[in-house]
N, C-alpha and C positions, 0 to 999 in steps of 0.2 A: 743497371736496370732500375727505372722506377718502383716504390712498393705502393702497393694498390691496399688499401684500407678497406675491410669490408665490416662493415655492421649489422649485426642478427633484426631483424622485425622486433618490433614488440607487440607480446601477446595480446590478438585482440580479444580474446575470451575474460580476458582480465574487464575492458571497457563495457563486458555488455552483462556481465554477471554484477557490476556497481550501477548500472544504468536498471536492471532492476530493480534492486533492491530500492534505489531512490523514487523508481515509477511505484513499489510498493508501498513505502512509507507515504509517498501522496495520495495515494487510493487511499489509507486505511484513512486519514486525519482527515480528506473531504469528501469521501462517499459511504463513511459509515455512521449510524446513527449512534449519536453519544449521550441521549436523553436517559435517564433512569426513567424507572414507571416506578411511579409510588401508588398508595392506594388509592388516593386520587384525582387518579387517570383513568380507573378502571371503569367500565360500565354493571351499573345495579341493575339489574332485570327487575319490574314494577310488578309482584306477583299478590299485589292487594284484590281482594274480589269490588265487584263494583255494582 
């Protein structure tokens, strides 16, 4: 008789739990803002009489 070779799947939970992670690391690096606010940037409110 012939022997038949059988091979297990490979886990796809493995593929999509690193496909995450990569979609995450490119959100944080191009949709988050990475400006500091120093003082200034801040807006003074004009509270002189006039």
């Amino acid at each position: 008789m012939a022997e038949i070779k059988i091979e297990k799947k490979k886990p796809m939970w493995l593929l999509i739990v690193v496909l995450l992670i990569i979609g995450g690391l490119i959100y944080y690096i191009y949709f988050t803002d990475h400006e500091t606010h120093t003082e200034s940037s801040t807006e003074i409110e004009n509270t002189s009489a006039q």
